[in-house]
C-alpha positions in Angstrom: -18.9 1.6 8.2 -18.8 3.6 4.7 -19.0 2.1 1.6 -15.5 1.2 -0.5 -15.7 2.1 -4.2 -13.9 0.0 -6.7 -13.3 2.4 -10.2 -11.5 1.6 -13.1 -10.8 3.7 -16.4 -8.3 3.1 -18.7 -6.3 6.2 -17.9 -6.0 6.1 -14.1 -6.3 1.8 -13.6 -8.1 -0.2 -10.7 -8.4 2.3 -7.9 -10.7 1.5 -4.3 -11.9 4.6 -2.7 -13.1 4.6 1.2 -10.4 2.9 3.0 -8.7 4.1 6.1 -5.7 2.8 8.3 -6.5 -0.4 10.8 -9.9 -0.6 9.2 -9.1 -4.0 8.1 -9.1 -3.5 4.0 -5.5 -3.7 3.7 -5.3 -7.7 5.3 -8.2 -8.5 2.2 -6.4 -6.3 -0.5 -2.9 -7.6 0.2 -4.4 -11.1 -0.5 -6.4 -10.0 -3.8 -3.4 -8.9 -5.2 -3.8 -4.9 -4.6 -0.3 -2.7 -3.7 -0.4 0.3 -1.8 1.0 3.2 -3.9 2.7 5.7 -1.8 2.6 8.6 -4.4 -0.9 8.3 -4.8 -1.9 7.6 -1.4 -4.6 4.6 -2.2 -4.8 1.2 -3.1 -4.4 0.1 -6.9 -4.3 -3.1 -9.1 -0.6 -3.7 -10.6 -0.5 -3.2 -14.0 -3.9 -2.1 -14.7 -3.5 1.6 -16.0 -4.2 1.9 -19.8 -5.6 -1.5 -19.9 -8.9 -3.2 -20.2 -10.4 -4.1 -16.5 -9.3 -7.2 -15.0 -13.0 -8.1 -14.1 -12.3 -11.3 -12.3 -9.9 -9.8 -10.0 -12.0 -6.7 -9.3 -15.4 -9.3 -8.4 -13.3 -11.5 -6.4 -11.7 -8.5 -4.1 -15.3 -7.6 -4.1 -16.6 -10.9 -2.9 -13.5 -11.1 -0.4 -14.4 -7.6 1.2 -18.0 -8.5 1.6 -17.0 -11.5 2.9 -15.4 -9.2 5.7 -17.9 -7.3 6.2 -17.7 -4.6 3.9 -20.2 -2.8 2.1 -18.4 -2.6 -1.8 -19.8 -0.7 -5.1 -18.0 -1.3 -8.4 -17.8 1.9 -10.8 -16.0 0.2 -13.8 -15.5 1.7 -17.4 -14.5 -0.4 -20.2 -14.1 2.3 -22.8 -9.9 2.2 -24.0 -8.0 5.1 -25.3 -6.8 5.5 -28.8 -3.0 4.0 -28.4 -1.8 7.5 -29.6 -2.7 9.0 -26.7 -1.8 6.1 -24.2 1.8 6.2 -25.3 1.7 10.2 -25.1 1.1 9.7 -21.7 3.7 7.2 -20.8 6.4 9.7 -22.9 5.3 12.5 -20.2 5.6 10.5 -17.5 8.7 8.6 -18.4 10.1 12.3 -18.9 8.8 13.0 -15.4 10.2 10.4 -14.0 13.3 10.9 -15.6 13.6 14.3 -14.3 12.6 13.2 -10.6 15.0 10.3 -10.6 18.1 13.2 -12.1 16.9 15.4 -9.4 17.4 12.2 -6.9 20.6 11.4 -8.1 22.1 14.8 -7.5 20.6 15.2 -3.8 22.2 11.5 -3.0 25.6 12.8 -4.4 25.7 16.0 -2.4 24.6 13.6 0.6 27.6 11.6 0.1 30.4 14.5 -0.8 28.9 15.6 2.5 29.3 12.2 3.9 32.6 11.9 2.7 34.1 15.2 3.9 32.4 14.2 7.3 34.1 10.9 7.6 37.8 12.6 7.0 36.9 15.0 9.3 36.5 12.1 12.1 39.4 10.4 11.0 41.6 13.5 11.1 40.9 13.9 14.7 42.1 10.7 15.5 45.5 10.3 17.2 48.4 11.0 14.3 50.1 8.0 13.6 47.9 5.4 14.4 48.8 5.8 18.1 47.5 2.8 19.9 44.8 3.5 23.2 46.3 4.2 26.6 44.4 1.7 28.4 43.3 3.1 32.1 45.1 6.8 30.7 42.1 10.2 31.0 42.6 9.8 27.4 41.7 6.4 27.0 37.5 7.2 26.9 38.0 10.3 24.4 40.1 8.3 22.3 37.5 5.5 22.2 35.0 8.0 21.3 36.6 9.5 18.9 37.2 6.3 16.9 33.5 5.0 17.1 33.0 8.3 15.4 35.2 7.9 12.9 33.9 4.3 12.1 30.2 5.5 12.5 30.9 8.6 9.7 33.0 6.3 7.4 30.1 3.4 7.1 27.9 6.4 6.6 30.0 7.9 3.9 30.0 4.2 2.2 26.6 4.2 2.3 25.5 6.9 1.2 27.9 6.5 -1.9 26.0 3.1 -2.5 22.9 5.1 -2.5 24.2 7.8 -4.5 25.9 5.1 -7.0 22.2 3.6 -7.3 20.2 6.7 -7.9 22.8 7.5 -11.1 21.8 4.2 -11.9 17.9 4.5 -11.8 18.1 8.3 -13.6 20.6 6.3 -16.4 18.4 3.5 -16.9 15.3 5.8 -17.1 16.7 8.4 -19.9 16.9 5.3 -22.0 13.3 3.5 -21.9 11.1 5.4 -24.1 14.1 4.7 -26.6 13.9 1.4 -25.8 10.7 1.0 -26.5 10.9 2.7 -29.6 13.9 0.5 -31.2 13.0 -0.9 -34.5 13.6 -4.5 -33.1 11.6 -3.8 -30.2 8.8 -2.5 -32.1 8.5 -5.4 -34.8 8.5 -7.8 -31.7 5.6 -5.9 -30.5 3.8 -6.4 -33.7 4.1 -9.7 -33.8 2.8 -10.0 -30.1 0.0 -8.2 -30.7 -1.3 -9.9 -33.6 -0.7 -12.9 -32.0 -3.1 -11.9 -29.0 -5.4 -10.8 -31.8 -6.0 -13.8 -33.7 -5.7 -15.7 -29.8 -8.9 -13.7 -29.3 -10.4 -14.1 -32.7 -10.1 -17.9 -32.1 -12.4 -17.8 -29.0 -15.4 -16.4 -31.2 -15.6 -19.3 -33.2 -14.2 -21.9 -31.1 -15.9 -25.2 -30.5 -18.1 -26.2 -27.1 -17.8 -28.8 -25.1 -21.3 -30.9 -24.8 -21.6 -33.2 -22.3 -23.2 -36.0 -24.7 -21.4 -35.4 -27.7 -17.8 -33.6 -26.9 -17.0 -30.8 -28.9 -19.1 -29.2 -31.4 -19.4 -26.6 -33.2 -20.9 -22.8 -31.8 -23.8 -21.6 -32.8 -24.5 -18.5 -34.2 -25.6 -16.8 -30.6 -23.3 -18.2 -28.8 -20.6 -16.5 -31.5 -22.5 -13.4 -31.2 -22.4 -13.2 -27.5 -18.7 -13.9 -27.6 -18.4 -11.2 -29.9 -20.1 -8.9 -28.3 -18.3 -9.8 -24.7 -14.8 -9.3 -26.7 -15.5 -6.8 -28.9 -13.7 -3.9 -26.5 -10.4 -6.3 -26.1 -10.4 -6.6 -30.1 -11.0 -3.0 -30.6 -7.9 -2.3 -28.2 -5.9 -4.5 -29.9 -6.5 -3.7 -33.2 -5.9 0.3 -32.2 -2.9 -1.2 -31.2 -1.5 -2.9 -34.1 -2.7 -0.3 -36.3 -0.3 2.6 -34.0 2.3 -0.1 -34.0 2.5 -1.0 -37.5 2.4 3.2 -38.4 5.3 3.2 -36.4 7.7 0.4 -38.2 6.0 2.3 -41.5 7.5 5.4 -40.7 10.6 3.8 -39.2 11.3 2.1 -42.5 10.9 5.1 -44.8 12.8 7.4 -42.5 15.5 4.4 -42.8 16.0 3.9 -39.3 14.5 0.2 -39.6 14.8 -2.3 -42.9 11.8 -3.8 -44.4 13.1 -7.2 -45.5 11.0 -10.3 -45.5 10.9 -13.2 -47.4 9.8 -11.5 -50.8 13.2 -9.5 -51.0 15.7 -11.9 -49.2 16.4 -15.2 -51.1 18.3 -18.5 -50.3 22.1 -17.9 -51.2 21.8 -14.1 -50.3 24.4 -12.9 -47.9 22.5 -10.6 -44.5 24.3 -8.7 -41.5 22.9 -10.2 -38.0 24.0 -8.8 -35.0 27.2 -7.2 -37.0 28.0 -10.8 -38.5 27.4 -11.8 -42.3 26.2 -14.8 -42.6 25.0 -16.9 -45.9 20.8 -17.4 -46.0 20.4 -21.0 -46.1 16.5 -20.7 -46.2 13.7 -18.3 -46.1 10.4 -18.8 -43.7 7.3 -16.7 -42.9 8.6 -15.0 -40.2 12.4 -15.6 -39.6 15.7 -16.6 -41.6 18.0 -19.5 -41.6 21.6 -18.5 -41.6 24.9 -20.3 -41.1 27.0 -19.7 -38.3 30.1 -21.6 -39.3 29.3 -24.5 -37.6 27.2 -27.9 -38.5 23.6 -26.4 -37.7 22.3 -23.3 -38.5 20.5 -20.2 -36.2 17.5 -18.6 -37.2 16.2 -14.7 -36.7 13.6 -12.5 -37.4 13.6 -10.3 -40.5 13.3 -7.2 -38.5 17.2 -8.2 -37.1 18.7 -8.3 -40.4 20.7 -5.0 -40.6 21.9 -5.4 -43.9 21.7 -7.4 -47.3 23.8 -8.9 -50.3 23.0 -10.2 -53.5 25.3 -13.4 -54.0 26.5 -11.5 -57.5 
């Protein structure tokens, strides 16, 4: 039996080399959480291009093949990318995709013009008038046919409209993410993500052990280090992260395309444009704004959502 190899980098993901069809991996993968990918013809972990290793998963799909029998080695690189480069690539192969998908969606509507011009064909054979079957008539078996024909061509026709219909769809959708991603809204809410995960990790250097005999206390100095040390690629990540992130909304805000209010420019009385609605700032927080709705209670929203802003004077 050959040896399977489990590989990760942070450009091609959780990959397992060595497998074959009926050899059994594919019952023990399925249940580790692996996919088949068609286009790449090999097994892969969801999720896990341009990403750190997801080192629990990859030991227990190494215990569970083991378990079956299977001789495993593990060839895993924990080295990230700079984020510049990461997005790079998804903006080539969102472009790729895009132009796949178009390509798609033009072989699905010549299928169903083709489709269609078949199904009037059937039906313009048919009988003229809607001319009922001559039951026991030499005609009676032809006619038949030639109606089951008809049918067969006109659900294919409706078909392949459906399929032609939800290939626009996909090619439509597609042209659109990379903007998506890329909205000033979208991007704040990113930053604000990240630097929550940040300080989520931060948190876990310096957070408290449990003892046995006295609960909680305090972690030593090793104990920090060695966290540190065990974290430090996950920090660096998401620092590179914030840092691309943040130059982004930097040069979104100078360029104009996003506004830069926060509580330091916005003030309690002010007048801001939400979602294409004014509305009068009842208070100002760290992160979001209080505004009234014309009703009782007020609604709250992030900085990064206020489109425009008014003095009271």
């Amino acid at each position: 039996m050959s040896t399977l190899t489990i590989t990760h980098t942070h450009a091609e993901g959780t990959l397992i080399d060595g497998t074959s069809t009926g050899d059994g991996t594919a019952e023990v993968l399925k249940a580790s959480g692996w996919r088949w990918g068609r286009s790449i013809s090999a097994w892969f972990v969801p999720q896990s291009r341009d990403r750190l290793p997801k080192l629990h998963l990859i030991t227990r799909t190494r215990v569970a093949l083991e378990t079956a029998g299977f001789s495993v080695e593990t060839v895993i690189d924990s080295t990230y990318r700079p984020m510049a480069e990461v997005e790079a690539g998804k903006i080539v192969r969102q472009a790729e995709r895009v132009d796949a998908l178009t390509a798609k969606a033009e072989r699905k509507s010549r299928a169903d013009e083709a489709a269609w011009t078949r199904a009037r064909a059937a039906h313009d054979r048919l009988p003229e008038g809607g001319e009922p079957i001559k039951i026991g008539h030499h005609s009676e078996t032809r006619h038949r046919n030639a109606i089951a024909r008809a049918d067969r061509a006109m659900r294919t026709s409706v078909e392949a409209n459906a399929d032609a219909a939800t290939a626009r769809a996909r090619a439509d959708t597609a042209t659109h993410t990379t903007d998506d991603r890329y909205r000033p809204v979208t991007v704040a809410n990113r930053i604000e993500t990240i630097g929550a995960e940040l300080r989520k990790l931060e948190r876990r250097i310096i957070a408290p052990r449990y003892d046995e005999a006295r609960g909680y206390v305090d972690a030593t100095d090793a104990e920090k280090q060695a966290r540190a040390y065990h974290l430090a690629p996950h920090l660096g990540e998401k620092r590179d992260q914030l840092a691309y992130w943040e130059a982004v909304r930097a040069a979104q805000i100078d360029s104009g395309t996003a506004t830069g209010y926060d509580r330091t420019n916005v003030r309690k009385g002010d007048r801001v444009k939400i979602r294409g609605q004014w509305r009068d700032v009842v208070r100002v927080n760290v992160k979001t704004v209080s505004v009234t709705i014309g009703y009782s209670w007020t609604d709250t929203a992030p900085y990064a959502e206020i489109q425009q802003h008014q003095r009271p004077e």
